[in-house]
CHARMM internal coordinates of N, CA and C (Angstrom, degrees):
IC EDIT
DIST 1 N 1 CA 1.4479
DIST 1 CA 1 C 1.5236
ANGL 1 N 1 CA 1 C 109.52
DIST 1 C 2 N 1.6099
ANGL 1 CA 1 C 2 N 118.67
DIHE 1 N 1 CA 1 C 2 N 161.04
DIST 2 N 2 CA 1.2352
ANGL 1 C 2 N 2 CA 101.02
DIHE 1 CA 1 C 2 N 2 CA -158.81
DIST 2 CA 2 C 1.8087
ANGL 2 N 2 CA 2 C 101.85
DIHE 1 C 2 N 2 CA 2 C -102.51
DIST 2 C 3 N 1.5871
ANGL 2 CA 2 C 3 N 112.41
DIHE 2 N 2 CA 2 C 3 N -15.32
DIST 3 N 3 CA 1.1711
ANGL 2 C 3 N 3 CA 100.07
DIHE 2 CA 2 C 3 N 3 CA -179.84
DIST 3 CA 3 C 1.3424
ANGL 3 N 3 CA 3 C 116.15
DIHE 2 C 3 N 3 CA 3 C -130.80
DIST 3 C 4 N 1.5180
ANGL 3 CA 3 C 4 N 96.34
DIHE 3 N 3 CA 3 C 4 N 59.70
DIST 4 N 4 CA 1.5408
ANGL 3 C 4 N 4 CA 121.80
DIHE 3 CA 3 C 4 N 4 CA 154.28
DIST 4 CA 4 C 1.5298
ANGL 4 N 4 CA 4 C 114.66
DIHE 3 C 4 N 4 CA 4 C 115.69
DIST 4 C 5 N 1.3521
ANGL 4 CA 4 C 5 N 126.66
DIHE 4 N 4 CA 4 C 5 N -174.97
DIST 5 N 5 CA 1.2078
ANGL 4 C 5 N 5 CA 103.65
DIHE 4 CA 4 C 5 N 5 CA 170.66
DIST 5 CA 5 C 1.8172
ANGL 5 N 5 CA 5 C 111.26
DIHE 4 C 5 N 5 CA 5 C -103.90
DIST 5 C 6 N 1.8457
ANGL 5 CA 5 C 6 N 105.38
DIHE 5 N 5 CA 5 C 6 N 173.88
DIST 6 N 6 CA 1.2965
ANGL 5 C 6 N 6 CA 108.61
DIHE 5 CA 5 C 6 N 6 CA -165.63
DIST 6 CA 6 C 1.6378
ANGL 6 N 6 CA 6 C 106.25
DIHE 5 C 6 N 6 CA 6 C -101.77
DIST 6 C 7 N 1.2557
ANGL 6 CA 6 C 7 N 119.88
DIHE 6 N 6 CA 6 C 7 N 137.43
DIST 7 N 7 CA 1.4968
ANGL 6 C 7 N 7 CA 113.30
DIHE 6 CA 6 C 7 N 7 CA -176.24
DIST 7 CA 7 C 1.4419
ANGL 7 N 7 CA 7 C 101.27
DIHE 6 C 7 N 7 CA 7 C -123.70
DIST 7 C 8 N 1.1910
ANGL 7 CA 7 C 8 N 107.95
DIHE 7 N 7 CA 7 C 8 N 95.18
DIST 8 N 8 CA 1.5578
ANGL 7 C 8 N 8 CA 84.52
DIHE 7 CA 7 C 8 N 8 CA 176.60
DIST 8 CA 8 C 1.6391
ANGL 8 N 8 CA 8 C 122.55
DIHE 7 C 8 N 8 CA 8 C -84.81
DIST 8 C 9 N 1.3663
ANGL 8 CA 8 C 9 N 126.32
DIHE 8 N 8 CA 8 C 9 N 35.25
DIST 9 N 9 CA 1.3675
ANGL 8 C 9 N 9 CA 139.89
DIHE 8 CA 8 C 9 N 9 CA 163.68
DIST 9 CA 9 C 1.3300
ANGL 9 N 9 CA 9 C 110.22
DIHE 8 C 9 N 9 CA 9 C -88.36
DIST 9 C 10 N 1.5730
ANGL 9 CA 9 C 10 N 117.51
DIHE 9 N 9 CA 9 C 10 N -1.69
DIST 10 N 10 CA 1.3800
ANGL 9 C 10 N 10 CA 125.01
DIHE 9 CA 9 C 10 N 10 CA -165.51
DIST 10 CA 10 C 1.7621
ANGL 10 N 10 CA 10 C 90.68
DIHE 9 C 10 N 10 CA 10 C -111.49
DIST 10 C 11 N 0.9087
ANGL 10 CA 10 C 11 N 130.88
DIHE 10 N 10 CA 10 C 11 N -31.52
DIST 11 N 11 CA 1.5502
ANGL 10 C 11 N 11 CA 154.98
DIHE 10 CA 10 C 11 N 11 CA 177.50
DIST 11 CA 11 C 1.5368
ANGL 11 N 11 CA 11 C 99.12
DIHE 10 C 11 N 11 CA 11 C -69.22
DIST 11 C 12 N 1.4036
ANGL 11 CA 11 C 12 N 152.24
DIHE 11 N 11 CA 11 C 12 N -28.92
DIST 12 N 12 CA 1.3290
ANGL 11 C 12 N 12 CA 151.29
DIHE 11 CA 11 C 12 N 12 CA 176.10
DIST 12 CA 12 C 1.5967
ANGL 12 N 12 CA 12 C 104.47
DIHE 11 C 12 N 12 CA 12 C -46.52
DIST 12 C 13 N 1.1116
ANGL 12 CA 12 C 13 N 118.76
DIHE 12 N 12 CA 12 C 13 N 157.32
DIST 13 N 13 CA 1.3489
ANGL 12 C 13 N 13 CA 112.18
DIHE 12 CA 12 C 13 N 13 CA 159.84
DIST 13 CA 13 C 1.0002
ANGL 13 N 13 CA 13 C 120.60
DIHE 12 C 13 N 13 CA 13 C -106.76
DIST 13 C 14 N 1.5331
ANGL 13 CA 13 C 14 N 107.10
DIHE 13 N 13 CA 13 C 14 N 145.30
DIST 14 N 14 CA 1.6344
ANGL 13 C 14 N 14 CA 116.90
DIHE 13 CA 13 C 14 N 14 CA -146.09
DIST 14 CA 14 C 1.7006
ANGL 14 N 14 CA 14 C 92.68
DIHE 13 C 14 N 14 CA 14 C -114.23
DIST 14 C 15 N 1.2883
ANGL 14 CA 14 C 15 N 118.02
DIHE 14 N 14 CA 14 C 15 N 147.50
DIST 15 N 15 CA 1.6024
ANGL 14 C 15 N 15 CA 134.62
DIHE 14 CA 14 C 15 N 15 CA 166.73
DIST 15 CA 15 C 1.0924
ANGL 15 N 15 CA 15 C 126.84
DIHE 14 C 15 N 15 CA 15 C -102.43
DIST 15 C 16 N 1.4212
ANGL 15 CA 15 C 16 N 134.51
DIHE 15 N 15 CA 15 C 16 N 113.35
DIST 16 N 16 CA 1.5338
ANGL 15 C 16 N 16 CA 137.60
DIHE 15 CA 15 C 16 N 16 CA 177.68
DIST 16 CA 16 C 1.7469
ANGL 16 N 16 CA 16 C 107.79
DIHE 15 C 16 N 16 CA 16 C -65.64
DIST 16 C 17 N 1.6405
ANGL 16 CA 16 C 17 N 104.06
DIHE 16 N 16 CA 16 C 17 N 122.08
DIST 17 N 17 CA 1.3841
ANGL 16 C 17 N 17 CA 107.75
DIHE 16 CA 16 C 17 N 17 CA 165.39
DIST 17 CA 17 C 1.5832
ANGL 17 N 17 CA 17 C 116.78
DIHE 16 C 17 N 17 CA 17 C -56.71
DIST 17 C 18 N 1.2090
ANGL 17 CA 17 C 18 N 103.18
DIHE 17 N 17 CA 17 C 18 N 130.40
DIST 18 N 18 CA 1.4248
ANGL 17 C 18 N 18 CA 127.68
DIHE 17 CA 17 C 18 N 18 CA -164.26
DIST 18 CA 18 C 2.1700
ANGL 18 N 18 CA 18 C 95.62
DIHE 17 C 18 N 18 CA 18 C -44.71
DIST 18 C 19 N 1.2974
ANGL 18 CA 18 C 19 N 107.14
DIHE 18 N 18 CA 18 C 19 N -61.30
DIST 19 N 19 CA 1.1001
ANGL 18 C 19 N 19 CA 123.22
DIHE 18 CA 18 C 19 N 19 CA 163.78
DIST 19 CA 19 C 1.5655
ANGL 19 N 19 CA 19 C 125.50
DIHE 18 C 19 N 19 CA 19 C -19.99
DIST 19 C 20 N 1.5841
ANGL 19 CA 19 C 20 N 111.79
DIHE 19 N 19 CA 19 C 20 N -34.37
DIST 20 N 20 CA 0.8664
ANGL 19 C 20 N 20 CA 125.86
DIHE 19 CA 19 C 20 N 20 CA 163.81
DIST 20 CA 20 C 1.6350
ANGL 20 N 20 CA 20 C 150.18
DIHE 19 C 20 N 20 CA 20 C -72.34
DIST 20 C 21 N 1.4630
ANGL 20 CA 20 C 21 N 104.07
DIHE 20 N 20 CA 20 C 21 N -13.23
DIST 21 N 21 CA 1.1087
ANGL 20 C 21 N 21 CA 145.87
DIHE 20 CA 20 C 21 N 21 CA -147.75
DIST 21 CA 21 C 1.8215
ANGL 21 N 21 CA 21 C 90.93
DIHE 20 C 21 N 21 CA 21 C -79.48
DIST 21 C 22 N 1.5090
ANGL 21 CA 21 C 22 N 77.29
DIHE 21 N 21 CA 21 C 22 N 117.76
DIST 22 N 22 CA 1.8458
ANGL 21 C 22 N 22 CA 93.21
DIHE 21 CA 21 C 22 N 22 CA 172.58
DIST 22 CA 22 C 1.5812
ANGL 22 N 22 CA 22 C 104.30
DIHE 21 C 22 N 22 CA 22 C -93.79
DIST 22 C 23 N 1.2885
ANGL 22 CA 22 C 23 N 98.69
DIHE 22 N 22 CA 22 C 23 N 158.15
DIST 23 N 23 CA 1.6708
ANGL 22 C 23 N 23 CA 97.98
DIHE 22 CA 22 C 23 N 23 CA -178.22
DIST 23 CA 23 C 1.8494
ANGL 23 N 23 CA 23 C 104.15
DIHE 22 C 23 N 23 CA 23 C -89.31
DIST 23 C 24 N 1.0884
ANGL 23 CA 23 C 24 N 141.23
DIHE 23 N 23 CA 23 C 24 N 141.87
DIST 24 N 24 CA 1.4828
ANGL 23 C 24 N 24 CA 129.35
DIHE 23 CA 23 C 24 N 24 CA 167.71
DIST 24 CA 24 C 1.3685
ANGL 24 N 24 CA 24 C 107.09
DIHE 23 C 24 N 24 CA 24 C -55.99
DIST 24 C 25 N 1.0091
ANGL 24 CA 24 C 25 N 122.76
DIHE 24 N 24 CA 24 C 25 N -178.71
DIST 25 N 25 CA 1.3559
ANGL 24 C 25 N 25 CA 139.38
DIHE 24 CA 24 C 25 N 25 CA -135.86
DIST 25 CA 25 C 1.4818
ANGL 25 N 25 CA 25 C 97.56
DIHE 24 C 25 N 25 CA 25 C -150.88
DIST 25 C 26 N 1.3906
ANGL 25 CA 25 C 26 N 132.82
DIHE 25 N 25 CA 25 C 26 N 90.69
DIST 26 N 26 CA 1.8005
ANGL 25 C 26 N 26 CA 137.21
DIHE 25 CA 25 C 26 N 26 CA 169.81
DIST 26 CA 26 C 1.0984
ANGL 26 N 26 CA 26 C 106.03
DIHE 25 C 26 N 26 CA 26 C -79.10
DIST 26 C 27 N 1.9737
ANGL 26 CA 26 C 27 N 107.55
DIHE 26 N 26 CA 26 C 27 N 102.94
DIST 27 N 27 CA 1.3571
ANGL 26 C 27 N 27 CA 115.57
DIHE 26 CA 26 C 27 N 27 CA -175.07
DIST 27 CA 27 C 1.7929
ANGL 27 N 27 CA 27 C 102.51
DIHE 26 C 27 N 27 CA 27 C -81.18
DIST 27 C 28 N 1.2116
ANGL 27 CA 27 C 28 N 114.21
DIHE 27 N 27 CA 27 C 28 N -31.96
DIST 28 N 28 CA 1.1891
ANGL 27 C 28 N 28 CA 114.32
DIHE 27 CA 27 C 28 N 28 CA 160.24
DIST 28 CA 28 C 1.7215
ANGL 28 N 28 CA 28 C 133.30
DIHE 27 C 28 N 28 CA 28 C -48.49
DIST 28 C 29 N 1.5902
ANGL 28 CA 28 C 29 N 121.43
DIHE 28 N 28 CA 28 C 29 N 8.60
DIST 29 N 29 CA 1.2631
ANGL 28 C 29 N 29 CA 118.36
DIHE 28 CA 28 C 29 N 29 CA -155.68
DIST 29 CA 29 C 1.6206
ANGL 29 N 29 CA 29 C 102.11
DIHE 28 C 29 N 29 CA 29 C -82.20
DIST 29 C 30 N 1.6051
ANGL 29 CA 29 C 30 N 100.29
DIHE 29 N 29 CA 29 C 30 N -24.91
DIST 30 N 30 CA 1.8745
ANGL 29 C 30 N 30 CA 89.55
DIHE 29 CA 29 C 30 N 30 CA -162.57
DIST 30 CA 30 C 1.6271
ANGL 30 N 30 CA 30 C 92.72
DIHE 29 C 30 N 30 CA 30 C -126.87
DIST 30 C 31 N 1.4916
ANGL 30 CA 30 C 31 N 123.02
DIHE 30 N 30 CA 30 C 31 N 56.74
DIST 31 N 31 CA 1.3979
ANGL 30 C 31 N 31 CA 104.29
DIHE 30 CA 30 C 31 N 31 CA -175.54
DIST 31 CA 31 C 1.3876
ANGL 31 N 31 CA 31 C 93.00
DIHE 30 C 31 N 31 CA 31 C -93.51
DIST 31 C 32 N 1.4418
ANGL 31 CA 31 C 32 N 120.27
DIHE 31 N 31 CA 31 C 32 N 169.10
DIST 32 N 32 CA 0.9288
ANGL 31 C 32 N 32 CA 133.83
DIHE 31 CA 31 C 32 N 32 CA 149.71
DIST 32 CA 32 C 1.3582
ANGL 32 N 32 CA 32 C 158.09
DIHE 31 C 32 N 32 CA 32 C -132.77
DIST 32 C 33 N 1.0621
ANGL 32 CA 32 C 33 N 137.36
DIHE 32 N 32 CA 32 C 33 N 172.03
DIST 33 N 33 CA 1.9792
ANGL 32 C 33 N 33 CA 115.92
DIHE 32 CA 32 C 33 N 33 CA -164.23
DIST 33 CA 33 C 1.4340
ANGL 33 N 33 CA 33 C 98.16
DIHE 32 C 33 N 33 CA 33 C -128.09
DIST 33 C 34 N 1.5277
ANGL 33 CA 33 C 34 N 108.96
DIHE 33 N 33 CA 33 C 34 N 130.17
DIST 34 N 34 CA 1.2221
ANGL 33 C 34 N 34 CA 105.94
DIHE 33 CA 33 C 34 N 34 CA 176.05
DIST 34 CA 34 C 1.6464
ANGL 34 N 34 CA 34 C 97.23
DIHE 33 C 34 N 34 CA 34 C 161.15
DIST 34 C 35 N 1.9008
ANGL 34 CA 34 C 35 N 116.92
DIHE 34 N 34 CA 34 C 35 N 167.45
DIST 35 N 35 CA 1.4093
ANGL 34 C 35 N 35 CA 116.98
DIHE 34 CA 34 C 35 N 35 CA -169.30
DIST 35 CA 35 C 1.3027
ANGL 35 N 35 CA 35 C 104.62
DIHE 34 C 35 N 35 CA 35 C -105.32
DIST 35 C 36 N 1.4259
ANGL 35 CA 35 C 36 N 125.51
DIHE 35 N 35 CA 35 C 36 N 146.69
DIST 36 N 36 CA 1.3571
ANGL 35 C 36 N 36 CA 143.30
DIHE 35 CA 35 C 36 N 36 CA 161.14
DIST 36 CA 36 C 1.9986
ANGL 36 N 36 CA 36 C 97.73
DIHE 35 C 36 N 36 CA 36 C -94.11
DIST 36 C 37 N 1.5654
ANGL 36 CA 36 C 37 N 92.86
DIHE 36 N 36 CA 36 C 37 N 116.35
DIST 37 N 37 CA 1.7116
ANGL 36 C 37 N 37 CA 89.11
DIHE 36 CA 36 C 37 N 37 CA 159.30
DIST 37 CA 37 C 1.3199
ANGL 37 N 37 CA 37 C 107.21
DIHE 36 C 37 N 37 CA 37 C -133.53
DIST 37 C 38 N 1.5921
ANGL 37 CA 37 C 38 N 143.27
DIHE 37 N 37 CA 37 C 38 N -152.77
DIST 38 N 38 CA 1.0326
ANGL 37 C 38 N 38 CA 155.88
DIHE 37 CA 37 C 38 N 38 CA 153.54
DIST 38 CA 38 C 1.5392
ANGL 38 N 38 CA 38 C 118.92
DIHE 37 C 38 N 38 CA 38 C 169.04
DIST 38 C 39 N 1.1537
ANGL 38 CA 38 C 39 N 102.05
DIHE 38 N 38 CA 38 C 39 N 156.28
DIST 39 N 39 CA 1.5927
ANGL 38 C 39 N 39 CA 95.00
DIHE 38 CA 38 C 39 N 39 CA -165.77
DIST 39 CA 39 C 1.9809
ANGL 39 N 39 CA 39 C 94.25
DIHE 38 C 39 N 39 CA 39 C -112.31
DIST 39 C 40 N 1.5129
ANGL 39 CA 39 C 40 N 114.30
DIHE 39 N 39 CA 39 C 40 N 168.15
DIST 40 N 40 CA 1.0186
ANGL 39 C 40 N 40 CA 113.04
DIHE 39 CA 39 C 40 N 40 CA 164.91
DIST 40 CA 40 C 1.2258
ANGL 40 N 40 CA 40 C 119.20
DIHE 39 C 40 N 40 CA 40 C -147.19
DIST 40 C 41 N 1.5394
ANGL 40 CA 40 C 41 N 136.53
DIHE 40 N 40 CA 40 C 41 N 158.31
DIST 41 N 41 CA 1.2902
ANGL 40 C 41 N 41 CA 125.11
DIHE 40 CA 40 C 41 N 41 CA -163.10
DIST 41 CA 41 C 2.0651
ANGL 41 N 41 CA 41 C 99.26
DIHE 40 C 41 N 41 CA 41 C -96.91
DIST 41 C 42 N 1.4875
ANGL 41 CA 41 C 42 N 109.86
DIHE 41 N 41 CA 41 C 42 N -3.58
DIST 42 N 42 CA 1.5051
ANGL 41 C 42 N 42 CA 125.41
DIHE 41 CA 41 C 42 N 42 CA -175.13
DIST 42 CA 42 C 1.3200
ANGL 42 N 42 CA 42 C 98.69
DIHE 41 C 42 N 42 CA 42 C -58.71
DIST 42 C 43 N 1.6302
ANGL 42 CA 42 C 43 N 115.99
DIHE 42 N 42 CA 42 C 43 N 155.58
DIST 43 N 43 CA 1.2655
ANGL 42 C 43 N 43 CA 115.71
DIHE 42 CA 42 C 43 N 43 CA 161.91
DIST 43 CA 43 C 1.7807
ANGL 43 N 43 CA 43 C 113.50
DIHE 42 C 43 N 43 CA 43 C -90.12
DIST 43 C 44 N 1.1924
ANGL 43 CA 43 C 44 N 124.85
DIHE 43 N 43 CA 43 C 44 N -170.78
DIST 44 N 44 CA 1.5837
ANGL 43 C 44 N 44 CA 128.35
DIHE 43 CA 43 C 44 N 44 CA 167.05
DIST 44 CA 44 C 0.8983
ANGL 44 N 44 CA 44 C 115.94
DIHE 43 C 44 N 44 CA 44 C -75.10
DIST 44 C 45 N 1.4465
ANGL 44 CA 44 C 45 N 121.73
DIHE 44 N 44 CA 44 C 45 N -44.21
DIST 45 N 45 CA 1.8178
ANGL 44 C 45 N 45 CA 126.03
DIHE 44 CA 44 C 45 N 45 CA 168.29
DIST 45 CA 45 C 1.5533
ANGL 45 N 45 CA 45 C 113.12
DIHE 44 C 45 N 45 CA 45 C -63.27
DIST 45 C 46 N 1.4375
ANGL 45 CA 45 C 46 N 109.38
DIHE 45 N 45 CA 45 C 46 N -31.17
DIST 46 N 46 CA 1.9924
ANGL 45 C 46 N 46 CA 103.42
DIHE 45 CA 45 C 46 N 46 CA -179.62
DIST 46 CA 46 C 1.6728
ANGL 46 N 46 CA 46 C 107.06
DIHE 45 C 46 N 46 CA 46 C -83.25
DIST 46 C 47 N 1.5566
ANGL 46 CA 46 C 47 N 109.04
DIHE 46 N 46 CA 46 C 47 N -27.02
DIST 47 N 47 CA 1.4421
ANGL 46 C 47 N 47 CA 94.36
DIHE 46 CA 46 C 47 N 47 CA 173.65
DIST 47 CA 47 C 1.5673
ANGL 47 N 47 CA 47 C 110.66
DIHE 46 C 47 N 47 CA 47 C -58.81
DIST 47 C 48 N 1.5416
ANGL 47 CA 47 C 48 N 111.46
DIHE 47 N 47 CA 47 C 48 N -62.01
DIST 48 N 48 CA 1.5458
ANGL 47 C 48 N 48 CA 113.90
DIHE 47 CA 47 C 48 N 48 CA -169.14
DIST 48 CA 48 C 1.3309
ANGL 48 N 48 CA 48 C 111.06
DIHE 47 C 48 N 48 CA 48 C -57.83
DIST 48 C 49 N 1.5276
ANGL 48 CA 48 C 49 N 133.86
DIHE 48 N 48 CA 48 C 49 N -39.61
DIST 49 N 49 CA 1.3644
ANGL 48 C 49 N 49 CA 108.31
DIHE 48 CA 48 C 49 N 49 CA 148.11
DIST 49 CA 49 C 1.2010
ANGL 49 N 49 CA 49 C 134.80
DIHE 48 C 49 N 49 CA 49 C -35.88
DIST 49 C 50 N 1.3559
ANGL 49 CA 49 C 50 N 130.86
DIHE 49 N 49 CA 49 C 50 N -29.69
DIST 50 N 50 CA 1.2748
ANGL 49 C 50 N 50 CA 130.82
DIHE 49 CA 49 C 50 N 50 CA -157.35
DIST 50 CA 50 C 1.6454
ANGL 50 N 50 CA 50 C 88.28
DIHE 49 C 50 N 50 CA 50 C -97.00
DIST 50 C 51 N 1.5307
ANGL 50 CA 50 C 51 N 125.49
DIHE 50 N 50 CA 50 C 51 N -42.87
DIST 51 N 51 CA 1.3925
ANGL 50 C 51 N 51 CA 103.86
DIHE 50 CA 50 C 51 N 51 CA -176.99
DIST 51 CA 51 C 2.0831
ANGL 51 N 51 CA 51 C 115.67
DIHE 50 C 51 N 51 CA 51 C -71.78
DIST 51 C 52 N 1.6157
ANGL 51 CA 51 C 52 N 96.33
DIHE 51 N 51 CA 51 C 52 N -23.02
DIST 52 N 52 CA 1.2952
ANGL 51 C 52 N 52 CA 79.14
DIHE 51 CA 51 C 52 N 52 CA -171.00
DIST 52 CA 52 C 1.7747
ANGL 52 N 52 CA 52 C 119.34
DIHE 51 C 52 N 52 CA 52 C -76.97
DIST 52 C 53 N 1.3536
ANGL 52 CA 52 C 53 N 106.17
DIHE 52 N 52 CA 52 C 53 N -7.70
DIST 53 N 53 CA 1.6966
ANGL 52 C 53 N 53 CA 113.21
DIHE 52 CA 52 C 53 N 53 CA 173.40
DIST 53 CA 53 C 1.9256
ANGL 53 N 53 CA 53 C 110.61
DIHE 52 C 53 N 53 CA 53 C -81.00
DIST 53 C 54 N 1.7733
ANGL 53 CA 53 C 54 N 106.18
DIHE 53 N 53 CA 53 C 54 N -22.97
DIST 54 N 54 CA 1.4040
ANGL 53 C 54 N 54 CA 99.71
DIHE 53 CA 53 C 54 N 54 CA 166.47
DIST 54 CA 54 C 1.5175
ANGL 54 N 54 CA 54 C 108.42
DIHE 53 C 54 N 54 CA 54 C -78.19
DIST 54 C 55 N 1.1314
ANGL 54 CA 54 C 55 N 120.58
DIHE 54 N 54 CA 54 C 55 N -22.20
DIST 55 N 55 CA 1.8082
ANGL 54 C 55 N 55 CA 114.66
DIHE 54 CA 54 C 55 N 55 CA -163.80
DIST 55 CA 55 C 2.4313
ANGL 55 N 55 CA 55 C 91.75
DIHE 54 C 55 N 55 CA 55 C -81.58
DIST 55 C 56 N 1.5764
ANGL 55 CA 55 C 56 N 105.37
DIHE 55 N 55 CA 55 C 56 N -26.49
DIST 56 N 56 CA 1.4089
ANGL 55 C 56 N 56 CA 77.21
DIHE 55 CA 55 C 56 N 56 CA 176.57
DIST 56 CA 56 C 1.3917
ANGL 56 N 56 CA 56 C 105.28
DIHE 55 C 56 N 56 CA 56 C -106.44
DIST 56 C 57 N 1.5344
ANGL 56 CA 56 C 57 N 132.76
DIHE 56 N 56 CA 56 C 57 N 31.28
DIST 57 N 57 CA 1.3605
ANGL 56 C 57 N 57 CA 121.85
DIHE 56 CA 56 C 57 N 57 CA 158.26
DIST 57 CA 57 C 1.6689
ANGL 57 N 57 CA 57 C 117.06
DIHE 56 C 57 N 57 CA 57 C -76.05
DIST 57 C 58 N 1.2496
ANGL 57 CA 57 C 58 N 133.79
DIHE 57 N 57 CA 57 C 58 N 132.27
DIST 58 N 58 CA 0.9784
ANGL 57 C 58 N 58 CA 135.44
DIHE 57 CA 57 C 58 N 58 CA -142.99
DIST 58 CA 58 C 1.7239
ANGL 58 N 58 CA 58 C 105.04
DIHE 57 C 58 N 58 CA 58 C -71.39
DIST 58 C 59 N 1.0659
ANGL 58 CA 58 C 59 N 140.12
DIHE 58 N 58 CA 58 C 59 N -169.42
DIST 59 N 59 CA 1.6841
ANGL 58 C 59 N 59 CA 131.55
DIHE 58 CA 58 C 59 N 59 CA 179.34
DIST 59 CA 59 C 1.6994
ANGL 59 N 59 CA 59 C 88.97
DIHE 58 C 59 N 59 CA 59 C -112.74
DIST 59 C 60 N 1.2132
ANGL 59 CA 59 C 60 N 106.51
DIHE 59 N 59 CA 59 C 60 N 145.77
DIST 60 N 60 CA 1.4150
ANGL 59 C 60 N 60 CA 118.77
DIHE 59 CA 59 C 60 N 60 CA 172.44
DIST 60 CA 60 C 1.2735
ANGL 60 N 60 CA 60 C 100.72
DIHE 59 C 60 N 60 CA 60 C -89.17
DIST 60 C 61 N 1.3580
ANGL 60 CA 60 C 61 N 145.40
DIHE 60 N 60 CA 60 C 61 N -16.77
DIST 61 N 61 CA 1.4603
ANGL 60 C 61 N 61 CA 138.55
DIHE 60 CA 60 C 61 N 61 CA 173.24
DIST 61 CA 61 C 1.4770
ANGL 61 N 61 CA 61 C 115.04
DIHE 60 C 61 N 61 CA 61 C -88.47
DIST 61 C 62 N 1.2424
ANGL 61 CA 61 C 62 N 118.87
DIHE 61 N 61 CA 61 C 62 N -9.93
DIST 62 N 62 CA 1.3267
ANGL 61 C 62 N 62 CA 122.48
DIHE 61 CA 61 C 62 N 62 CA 179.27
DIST 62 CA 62 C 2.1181
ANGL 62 N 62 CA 62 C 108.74
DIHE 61 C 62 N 62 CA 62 C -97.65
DIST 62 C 63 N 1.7132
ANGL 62 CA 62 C 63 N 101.06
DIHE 62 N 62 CA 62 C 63 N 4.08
DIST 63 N 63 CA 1.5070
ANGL 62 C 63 N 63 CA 81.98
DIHE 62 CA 62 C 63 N 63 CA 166.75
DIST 63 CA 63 C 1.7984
ANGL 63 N 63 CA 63 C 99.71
DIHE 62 C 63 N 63 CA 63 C -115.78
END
COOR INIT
IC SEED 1 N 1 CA 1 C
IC BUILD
């Protein structure tokens, strides 16, 4: 076969030792309800300037 061989002993279903047992994770624990506003004295054209000179500053994780 060309992409590898087939085991089907690898195909069994396998059981996590109890011991092992992660607790789930309640992504729901800290949501919250409520409004984000803010005002600004910027225009619409100086914001999008302002994002399009951050989109060509270079990424500091990419050197």
């Amino acid at each position: 076969m060309g992409f590898g061989s087939y085991d089907e002993s690898e195909q069994q279903q396998q059981t996590a030792d109890d011991d092992d047992t992660v607790e789930a994770v309640n992504v729901h624990e800290h949501d919250h309800d409520g409004q984000l506003s803010f005002e600004s004295d910027a225009s619409t054209d100086e914001l999008v300037s302002q994002l399009g000179s951050m989109k060509d500053e270079p990424d500091d994780e990419d050197e």
